[in-house]
N, CA, C and O atoms as a MOPAC input file, in Angstrom:
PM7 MOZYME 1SCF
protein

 N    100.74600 1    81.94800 1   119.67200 1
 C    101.38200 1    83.21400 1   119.39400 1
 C    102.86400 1    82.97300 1   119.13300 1
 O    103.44900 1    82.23100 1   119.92300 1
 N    103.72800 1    83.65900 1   117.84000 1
 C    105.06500 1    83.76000 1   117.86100 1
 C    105.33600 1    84.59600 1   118.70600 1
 O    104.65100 1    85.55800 1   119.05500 1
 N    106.80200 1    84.12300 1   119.24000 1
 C    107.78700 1    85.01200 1   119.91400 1
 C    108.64000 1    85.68500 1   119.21800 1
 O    108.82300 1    85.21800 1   118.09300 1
 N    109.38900 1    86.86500 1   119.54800 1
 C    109.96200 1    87.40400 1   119.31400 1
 C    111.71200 1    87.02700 1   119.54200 1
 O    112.07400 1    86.42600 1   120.55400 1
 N    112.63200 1    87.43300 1   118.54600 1
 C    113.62600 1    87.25600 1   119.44100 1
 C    114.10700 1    88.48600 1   119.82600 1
 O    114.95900 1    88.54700 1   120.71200 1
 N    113.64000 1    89.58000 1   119.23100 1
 C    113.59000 1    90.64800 1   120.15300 1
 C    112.36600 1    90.96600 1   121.40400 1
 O    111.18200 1    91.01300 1   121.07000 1
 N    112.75100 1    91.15800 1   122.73900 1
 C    111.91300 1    91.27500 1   123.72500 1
 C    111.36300 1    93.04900 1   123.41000 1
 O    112.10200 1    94.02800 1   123.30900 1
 N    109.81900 1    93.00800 1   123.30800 1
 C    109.47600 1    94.39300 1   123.73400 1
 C    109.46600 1    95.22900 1   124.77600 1
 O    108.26900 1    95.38700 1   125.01800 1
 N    110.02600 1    95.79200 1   125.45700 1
 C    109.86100 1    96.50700 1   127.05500 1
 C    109.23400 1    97.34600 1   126.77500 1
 O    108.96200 1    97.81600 1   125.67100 1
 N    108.86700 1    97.68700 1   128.02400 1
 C    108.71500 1    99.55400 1   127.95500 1
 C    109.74200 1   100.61100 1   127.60300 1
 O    109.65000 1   101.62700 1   126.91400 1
 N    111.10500 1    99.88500 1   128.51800 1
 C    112.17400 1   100.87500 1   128.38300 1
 C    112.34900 1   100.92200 1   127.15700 1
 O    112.72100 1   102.04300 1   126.81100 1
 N    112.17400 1    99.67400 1   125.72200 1
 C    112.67300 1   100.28400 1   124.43600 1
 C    111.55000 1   100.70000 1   123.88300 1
 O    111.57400 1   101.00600 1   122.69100 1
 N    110.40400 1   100.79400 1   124.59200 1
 C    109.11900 1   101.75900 1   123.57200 1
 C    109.61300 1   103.08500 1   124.20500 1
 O    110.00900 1   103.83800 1   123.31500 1
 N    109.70500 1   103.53900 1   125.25100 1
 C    110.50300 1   104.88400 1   125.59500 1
 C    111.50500 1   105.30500 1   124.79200 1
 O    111.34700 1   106.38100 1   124.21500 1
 N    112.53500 1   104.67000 1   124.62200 1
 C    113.46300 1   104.53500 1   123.81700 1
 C    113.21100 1   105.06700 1   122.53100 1
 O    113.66200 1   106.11800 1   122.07700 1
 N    112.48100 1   104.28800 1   121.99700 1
 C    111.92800 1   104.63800 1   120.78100 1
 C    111.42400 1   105.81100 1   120.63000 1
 O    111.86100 1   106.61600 1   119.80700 1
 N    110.17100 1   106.10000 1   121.63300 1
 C    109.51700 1   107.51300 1   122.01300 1
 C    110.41300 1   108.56400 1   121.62600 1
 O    110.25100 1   109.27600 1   120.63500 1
 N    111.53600 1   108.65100 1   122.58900 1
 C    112.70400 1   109.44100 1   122.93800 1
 C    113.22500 1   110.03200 1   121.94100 1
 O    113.32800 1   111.25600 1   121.85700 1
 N    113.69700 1   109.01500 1   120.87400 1
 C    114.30600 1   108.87600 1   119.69600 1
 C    113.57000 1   109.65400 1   118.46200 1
 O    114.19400 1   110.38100 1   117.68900 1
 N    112.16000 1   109.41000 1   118.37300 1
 C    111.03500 1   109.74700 1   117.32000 1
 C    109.97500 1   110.97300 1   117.46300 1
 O    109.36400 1   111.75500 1   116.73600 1
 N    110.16000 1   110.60700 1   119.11200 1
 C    108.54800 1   112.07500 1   119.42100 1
 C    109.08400 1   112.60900 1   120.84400 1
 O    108.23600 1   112.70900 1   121.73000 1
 N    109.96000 1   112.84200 1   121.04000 1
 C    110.79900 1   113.33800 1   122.41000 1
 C    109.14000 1   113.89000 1   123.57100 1
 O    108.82600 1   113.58500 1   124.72200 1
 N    108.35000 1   114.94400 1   122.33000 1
 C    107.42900 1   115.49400 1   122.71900 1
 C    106.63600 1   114.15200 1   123.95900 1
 O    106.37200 1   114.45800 1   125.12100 1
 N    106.51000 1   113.45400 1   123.67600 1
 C    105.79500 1   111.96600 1   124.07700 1
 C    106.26600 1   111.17500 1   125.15200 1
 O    105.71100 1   110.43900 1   125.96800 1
 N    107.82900 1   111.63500 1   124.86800 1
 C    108.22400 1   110.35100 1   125.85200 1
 C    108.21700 1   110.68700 1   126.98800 1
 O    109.28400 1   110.23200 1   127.39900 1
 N    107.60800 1   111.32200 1   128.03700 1
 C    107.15100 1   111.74800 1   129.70700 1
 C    105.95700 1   111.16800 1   129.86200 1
 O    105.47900 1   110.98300 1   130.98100 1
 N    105.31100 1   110.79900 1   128.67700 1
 C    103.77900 1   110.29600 1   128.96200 1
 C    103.93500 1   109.04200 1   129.74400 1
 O    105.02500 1   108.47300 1   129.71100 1
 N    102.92800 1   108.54100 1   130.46400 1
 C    102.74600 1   107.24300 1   131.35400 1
 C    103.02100 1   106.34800 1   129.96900 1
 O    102.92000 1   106.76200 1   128.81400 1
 N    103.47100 1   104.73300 1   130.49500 1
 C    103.13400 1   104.22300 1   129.37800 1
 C    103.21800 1   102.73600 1   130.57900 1
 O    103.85000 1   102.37500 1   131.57200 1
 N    101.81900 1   102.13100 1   129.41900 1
 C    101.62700 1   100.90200 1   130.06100 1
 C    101.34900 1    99.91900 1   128.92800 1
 O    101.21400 1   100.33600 1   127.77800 1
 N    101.25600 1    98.52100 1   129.25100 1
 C    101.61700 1    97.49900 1   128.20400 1
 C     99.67500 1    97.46000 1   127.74100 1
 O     98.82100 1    97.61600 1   128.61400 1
 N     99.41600 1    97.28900 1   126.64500 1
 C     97.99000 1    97.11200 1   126.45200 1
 C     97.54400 1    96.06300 1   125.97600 1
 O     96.46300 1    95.96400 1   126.55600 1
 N     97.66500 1    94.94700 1   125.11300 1
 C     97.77400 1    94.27600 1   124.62500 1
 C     98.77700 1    93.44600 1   123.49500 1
 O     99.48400 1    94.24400 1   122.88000 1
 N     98.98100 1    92.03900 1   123.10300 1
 C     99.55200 1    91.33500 1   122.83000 1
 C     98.37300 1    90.63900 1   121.96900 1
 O     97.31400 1    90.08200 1   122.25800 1
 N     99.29400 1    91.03900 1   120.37400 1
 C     98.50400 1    89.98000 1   119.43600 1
 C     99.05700 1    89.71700 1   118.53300 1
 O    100.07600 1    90.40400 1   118.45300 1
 N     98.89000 1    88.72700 1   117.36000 1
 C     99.32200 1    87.93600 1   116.81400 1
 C    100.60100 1    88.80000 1   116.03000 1
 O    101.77800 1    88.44000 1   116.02300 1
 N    100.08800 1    89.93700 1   115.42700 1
 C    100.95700 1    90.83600 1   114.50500 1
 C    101.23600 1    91.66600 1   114.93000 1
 O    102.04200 1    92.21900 1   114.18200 1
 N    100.94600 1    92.63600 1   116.45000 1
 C    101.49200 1    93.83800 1   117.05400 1
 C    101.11100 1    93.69600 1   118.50700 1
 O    100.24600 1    93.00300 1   119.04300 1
 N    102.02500 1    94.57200 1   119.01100 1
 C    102.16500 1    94.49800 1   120.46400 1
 C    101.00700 1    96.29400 1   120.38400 1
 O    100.94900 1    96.96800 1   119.35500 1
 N    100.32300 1    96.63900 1   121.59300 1
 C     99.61300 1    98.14100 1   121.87200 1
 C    100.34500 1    98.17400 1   123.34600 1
 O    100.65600 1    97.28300 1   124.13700 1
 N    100.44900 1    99.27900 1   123.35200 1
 C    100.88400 1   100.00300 1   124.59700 1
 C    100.30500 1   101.32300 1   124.52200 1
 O    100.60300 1   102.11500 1   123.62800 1
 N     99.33800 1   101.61900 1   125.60600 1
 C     98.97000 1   102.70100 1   126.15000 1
 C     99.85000 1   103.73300 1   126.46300 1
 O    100.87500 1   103.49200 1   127.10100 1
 N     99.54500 1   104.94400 1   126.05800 1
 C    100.71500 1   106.23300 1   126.10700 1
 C     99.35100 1   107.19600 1   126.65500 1
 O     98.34900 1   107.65000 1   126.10300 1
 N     99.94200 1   107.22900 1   128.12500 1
 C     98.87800 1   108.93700 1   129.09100 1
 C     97.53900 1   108.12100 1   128.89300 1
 O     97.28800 1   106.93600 1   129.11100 1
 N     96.85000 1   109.04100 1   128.46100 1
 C     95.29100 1   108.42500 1   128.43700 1
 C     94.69000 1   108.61000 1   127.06400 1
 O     93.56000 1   108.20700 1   126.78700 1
 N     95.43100 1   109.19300 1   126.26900 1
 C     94.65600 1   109.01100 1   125.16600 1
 C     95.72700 1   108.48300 1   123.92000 1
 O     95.23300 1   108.68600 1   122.81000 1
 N     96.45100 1   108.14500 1   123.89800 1
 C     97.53200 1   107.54600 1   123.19600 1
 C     97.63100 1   106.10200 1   122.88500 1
 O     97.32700 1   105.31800 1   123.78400 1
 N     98.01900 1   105.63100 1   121.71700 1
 C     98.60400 1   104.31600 1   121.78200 1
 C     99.90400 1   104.45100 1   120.78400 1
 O    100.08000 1   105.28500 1   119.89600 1
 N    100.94700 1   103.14100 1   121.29200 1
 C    101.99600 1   102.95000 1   120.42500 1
 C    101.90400 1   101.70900 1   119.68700 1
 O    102.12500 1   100.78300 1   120.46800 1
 N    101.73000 1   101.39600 1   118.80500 1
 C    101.81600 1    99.77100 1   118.07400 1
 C    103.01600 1    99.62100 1   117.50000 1
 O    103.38100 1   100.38400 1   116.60600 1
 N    103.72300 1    98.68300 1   117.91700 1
 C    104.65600 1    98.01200 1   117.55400 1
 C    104.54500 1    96.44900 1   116.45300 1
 O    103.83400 1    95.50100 1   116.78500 1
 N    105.17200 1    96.45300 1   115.48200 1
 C    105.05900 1    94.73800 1   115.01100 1
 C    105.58200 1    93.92000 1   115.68900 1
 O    106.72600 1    94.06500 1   116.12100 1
 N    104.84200 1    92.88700 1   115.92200 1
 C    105.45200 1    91.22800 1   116.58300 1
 C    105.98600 1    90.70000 1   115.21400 1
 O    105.44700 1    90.65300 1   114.10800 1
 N    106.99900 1    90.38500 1   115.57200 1
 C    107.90100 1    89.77000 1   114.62400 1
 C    106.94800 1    88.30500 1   114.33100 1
 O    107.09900 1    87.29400 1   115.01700 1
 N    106.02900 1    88.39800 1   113.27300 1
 C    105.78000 1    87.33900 1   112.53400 1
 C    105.99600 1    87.07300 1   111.29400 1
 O    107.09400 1    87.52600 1   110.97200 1
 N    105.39100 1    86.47300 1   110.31100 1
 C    105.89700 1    86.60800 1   109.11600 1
 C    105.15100 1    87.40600 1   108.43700 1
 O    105.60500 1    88.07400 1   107.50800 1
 N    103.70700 1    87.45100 1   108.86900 1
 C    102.89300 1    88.42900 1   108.27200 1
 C    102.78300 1    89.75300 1   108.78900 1
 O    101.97300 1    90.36700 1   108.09400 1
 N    103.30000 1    90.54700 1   109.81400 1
 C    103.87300 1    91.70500 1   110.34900 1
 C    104.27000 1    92.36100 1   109.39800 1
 O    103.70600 1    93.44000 1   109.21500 1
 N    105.36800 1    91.95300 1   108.46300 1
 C    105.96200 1    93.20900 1   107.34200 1
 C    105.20000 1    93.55000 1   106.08000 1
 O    105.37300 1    94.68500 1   105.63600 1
 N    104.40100 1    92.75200 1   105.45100 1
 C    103.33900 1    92.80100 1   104.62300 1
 C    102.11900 1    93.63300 1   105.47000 1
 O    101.48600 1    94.45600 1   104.80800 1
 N    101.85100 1    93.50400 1   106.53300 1
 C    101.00500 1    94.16600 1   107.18000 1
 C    101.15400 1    95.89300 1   106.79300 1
 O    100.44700 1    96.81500 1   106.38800 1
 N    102.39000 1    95.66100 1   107.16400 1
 C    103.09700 1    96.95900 1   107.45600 1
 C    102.91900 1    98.39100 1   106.34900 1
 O    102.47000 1    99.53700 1   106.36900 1
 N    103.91000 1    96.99700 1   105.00500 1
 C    103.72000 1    97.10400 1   103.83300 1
 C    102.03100 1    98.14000 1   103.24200 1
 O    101.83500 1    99.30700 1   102.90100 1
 N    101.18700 1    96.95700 1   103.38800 1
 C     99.75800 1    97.69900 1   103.50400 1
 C     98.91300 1    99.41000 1   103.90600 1
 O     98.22200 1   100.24600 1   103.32400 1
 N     99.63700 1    99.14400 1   105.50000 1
 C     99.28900 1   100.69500 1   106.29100 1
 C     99.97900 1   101.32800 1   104.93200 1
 O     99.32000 1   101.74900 1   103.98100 1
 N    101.36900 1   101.32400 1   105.00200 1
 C    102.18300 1   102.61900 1   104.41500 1
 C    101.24900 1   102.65700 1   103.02900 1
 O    100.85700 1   103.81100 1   102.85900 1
 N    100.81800 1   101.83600 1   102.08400 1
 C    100.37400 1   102.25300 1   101.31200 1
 C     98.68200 1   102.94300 1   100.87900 1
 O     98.28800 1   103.67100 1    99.96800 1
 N     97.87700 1   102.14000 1   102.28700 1
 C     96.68800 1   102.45600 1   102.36500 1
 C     96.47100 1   103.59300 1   103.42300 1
 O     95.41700 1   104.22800 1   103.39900 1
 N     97.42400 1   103.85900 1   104.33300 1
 C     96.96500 1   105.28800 1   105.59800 1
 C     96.77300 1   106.29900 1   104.81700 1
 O     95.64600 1   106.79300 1   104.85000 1
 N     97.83500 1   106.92600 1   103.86200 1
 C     97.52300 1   108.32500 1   103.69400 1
 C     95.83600 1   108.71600 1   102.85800 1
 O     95.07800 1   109.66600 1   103.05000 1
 N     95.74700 1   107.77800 1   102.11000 1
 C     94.21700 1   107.59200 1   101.53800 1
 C     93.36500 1   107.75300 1   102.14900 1
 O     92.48000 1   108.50400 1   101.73800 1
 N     93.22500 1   106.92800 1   103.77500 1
 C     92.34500 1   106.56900 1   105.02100 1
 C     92.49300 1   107.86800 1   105.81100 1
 O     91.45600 1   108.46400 1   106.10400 1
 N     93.29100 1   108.20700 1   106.06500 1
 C     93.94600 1   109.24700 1   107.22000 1
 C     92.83300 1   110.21300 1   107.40300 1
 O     92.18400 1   110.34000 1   108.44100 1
 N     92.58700 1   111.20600 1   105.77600 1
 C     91.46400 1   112.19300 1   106.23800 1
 C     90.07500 1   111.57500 1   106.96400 1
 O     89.52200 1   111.97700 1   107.98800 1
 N     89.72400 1   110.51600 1   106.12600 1
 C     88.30300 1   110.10300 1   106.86300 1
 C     88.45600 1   109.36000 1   108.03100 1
 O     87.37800 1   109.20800 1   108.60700 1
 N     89.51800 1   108.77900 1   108.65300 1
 C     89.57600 1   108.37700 1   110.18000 1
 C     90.33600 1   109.09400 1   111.26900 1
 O     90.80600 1   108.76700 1   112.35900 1
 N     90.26900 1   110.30000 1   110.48600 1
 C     91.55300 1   110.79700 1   112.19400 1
 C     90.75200 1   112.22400 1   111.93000 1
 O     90.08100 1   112.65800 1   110.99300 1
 N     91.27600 1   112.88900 1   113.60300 1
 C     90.41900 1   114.39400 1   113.54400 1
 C     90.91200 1   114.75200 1   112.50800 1
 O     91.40900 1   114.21100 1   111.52100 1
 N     90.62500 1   116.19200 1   113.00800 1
 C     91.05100 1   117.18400 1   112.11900 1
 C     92.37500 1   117.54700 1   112.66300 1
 O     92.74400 1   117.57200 1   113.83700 1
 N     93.18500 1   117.89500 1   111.28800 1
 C     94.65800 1   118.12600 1   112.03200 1
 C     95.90600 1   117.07700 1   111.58600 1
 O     97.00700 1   117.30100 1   111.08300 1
 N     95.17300 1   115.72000 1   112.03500 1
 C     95.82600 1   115.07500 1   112.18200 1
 C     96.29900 1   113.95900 1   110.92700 1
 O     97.28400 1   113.22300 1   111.00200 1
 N     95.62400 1   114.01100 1   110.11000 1
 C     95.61300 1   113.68000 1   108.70400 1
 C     96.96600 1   114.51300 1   107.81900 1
 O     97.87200 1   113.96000 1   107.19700 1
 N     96.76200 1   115.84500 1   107.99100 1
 C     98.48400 1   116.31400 1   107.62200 1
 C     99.81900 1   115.68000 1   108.35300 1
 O    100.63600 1   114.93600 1   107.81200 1
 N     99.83600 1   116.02500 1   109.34100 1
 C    100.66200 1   115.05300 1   110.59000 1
 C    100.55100 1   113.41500 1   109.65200 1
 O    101.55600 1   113.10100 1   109.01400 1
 N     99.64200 1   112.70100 1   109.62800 1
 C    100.21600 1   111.24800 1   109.16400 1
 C    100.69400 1   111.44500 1   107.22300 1
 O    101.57900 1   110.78600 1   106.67700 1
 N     99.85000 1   112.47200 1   106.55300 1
 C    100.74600 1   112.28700 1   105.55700 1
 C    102.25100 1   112.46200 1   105.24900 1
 O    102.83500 1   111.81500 1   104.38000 1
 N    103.01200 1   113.69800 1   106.29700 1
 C    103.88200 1   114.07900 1   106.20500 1
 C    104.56300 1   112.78000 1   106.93800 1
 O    105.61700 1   112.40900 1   106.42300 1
 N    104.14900 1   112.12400 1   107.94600 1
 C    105.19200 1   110.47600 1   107.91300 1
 C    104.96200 1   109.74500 1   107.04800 1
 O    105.79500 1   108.85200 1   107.19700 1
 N    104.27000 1   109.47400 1   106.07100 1
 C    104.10100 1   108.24400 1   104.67100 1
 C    104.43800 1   109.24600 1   103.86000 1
 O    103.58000 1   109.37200 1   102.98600 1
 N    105.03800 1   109.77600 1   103.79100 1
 C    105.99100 1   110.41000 1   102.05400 1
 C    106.55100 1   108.75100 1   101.30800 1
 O    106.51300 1   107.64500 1   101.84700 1
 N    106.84600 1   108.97200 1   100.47100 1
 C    105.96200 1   109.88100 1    99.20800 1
 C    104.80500 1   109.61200 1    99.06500 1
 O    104.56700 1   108.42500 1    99.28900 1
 N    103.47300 1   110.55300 1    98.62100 1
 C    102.50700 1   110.09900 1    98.58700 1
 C    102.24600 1   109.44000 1    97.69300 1
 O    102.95900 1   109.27900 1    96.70200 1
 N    100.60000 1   108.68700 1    98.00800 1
 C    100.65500 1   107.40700 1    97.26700 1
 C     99.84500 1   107.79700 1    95.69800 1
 O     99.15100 1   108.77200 1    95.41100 1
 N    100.20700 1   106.75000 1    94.96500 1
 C     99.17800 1   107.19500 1    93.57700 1
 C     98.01300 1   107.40600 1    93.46000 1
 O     97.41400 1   107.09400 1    94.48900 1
 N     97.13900 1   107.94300 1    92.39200 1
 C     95.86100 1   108.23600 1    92.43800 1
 C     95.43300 1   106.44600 1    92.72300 1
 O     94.97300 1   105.94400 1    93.74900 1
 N     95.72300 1   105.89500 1    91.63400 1
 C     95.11500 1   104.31000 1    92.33200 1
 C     94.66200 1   104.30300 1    93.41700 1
 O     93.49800 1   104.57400 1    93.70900 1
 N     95.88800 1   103.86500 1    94.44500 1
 C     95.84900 1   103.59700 1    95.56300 1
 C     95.06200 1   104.39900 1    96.60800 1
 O     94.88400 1   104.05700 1    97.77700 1
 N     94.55300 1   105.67900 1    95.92700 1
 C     93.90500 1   107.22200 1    96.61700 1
 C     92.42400 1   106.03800 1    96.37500 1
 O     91.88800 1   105.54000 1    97.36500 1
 N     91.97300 1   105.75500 1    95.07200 1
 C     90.76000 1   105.35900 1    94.64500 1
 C     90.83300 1   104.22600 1    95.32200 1
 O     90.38900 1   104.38400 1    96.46000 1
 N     91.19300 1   103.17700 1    95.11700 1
 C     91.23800 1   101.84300 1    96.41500 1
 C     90.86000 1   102.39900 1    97.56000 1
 O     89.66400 1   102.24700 1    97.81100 1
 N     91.71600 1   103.21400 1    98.62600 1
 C     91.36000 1   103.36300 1    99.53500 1
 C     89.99300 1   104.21300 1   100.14200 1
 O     89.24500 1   103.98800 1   101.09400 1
 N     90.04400 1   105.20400 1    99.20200 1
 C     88.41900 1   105.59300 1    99.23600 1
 C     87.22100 1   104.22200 1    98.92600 1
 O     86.18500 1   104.02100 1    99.56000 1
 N     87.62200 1   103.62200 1    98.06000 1
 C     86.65800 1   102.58600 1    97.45500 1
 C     86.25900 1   101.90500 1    99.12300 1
 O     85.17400 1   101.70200 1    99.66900 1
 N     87.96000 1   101.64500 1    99.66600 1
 C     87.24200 1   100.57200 1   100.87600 1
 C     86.95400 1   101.02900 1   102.02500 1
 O     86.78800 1   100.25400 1   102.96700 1
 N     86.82100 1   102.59500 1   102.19000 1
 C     86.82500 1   102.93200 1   103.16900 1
 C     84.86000 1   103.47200 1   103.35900 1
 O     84.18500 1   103.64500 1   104.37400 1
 N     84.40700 1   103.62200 1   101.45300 1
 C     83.00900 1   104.18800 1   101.46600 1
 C     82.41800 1   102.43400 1   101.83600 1
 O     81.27200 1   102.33600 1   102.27500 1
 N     82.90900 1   101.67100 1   101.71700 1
 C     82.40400 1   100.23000 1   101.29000 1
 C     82.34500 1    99.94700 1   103.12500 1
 O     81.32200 1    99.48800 1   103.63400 1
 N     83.40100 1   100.24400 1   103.84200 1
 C     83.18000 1   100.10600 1   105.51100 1
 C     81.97800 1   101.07700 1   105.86200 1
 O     81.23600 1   100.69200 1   106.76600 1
 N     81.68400 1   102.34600 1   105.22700 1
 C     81.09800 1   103.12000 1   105.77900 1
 C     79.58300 1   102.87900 1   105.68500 1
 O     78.76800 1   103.38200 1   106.45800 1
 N     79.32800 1   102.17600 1   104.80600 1
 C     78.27000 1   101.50400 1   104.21800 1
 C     77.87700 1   100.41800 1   104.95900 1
 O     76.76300 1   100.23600 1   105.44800 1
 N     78.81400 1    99.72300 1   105.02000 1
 C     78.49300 1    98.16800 1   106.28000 1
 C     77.86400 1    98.97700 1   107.34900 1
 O     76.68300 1    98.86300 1   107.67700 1
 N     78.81900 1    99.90300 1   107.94100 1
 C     78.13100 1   100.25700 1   109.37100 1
 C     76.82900 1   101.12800 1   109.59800 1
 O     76.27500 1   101.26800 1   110.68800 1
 N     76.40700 1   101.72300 1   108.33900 1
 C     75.14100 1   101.97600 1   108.20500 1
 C     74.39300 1   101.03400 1   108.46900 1
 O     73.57500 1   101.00400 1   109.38800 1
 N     74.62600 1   100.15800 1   107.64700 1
 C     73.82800 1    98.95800 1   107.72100 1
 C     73.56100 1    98.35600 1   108.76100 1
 O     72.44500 1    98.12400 1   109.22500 1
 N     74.84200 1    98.00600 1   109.27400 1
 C     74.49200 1    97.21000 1   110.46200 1
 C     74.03000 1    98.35200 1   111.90700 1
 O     73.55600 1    97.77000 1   112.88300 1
 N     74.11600 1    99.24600 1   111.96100 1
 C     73.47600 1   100.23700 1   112.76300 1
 C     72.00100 1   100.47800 1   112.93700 1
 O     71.43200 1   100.52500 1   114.02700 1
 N     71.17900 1   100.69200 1   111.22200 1
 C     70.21000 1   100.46200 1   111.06200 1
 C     69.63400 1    98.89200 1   111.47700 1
 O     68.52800 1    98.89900 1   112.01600 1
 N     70.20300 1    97.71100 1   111.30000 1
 C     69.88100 1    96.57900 1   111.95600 1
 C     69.76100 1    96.55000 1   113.33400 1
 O     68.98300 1    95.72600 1   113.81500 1
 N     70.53200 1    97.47200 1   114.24100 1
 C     70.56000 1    97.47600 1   115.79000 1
 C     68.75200 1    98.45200 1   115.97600 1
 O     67.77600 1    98.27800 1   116.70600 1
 N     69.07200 1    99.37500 1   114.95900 1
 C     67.50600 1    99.93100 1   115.36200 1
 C     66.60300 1    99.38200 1   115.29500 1
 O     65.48000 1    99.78700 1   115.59400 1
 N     66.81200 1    98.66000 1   115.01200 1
 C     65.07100 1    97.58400 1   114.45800 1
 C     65.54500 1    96.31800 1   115.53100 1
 O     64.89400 1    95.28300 1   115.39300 1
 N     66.41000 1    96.31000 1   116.38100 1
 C     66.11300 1    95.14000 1   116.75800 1
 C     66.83100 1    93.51800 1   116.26600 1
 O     66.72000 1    92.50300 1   116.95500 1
 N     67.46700 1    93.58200 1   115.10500 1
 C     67.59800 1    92.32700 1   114.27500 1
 C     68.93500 1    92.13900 1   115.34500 1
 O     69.54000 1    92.82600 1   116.16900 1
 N     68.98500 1    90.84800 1   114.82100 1
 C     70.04100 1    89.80200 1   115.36600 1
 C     71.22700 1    90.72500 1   114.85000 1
 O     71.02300 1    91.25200 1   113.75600 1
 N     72.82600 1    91.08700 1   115.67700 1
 C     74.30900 1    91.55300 1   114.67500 1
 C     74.01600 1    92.45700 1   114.46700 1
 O     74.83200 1    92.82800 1   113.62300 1
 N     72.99100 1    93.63200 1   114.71800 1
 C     72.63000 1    94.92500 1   114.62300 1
 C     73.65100 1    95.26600 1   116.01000 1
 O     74.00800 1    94.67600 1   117.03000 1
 N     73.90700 1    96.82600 1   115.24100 1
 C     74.38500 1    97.85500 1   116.69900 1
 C     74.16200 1    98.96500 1   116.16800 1
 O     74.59900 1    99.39100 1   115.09900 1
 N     73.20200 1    99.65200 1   117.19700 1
 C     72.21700 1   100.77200 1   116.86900 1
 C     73.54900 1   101.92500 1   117.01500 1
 O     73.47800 1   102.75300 1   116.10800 1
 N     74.64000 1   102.13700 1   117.87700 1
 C     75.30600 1   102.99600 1   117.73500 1
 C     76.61600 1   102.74400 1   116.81700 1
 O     77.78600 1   102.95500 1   117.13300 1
 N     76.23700 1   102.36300 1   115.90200 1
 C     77.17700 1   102.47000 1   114.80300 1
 C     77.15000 1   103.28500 1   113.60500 1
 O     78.05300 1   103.71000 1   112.88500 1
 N     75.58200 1   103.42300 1   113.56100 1
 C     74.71500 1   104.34900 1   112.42100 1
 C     75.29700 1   105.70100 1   112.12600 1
 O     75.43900 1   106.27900 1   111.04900 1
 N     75.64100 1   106.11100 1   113.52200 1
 C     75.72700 1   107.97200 1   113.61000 1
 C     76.80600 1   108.04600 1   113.22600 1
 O     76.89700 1   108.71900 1   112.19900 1
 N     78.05300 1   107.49400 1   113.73500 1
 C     79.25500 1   107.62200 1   113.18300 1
 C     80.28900 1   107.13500 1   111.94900 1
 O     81.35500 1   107.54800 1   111.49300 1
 N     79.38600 1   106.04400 1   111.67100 1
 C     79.53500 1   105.45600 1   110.01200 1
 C     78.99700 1   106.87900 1   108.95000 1
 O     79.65400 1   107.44700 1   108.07800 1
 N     77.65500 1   107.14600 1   109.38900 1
 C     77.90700 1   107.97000 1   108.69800 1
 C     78.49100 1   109.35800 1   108.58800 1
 O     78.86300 1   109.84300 1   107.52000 1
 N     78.52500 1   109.72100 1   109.28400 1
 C     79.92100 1   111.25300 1   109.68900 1
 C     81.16500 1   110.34200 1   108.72200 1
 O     81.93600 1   111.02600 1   108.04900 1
 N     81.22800 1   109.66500 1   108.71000 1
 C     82.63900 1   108.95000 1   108.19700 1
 C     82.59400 1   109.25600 1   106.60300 1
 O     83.21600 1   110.04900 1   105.89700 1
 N     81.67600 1   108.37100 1   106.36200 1
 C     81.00900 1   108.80100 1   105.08300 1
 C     80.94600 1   110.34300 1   104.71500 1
 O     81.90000 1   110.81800 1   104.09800 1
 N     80.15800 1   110.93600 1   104.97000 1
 C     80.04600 1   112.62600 1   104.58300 1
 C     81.49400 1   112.38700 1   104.51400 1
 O     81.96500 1   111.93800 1   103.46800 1
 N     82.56800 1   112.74900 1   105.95000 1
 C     83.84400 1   112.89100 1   105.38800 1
 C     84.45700 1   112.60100 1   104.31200 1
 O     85.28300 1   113.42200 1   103.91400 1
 N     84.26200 1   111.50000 1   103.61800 1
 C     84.76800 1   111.01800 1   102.51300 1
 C     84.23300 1   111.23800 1   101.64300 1
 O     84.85500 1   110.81700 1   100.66800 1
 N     83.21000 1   111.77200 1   101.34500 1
 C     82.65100 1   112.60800 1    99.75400 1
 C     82.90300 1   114.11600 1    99.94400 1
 O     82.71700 1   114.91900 1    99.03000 1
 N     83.33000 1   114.46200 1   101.16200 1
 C     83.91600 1   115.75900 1   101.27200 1
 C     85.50300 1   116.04100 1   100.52400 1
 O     85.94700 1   116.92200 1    99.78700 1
 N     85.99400 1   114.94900 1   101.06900 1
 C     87.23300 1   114.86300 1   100.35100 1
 C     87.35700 1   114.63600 1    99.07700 1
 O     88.35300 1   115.15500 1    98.57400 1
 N     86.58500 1   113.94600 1    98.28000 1
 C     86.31800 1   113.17000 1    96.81700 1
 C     86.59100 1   114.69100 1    96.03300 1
 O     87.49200 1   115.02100 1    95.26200 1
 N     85.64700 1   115.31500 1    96.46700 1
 C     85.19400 1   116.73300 1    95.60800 1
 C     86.54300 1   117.77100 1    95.68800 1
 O     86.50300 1   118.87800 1    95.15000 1

């Protein structure tokens, strides 16, 4: 794992909190994991904060979200909350990048059919509870298409 030469605390994810979502920053917050490209920290009980670990592939990462979330957003987040993340990725992104991200998001939704239906039968790399919610994912995303 790279290090940082900035140290992550809590006090500067508060900090940050403080600074960005005031609303947030009273929540508990505890350290969650440590990985190659982002630090998780647990916020209350249903929250997380991700931070980048300063690697080299962290800002290209980054790069990525901003251009692929707002595309993703409706079909992975409730309801609600998909306005909320477009209005932080302004400007929105091009139709392209709308079609890419639908492209890879029906193309995940599809795997997990798949491999869901493999958990029902039994096969080896099957997981039977993946089926139900791959596809809800799906519907979502031909809901949006139209």
């Amino acid at each position: 794992m790279t290090h940082t030469e900035i140290e992550i605390t809590a006090e500067l994810v508060q900090g940050l909190l403080r600074d960005q979502h005031p609303d947030l920053a009273d929540h508990p917050l505890a350290l969650g994991a440590l990985g190659w490209d982002n630090q998780l920290w647990r916020l209350g009980d249903d929250l997380a904060v991700r931070l980048p670990w300063a690697t080299r592939s962290a800002d290209g990462l980054l790069r990525k979200e901003h251009a692929w979330m707002p595309g993703l957003a409706p079909i992975l987040l409730p309801d609600g909350a998909a306005e909320r993340c477009h209005s932080a990725y302004r400007p929105a992104p091009d139709a392209a990048t709308l079609r890419r991200a639908r492209g890879w998001a029906a193309l995940r939704g599809l795997n997990g059919i798949l491999i869901g239906a493999a958990g029902d039968r039994g096969r080896p790399g099957g997981r039977p509870t993946w089926g139900a919610p791959a596809r809800a994912a799906l519907r979502r995303l031909i809901a949006t298409a139209r």
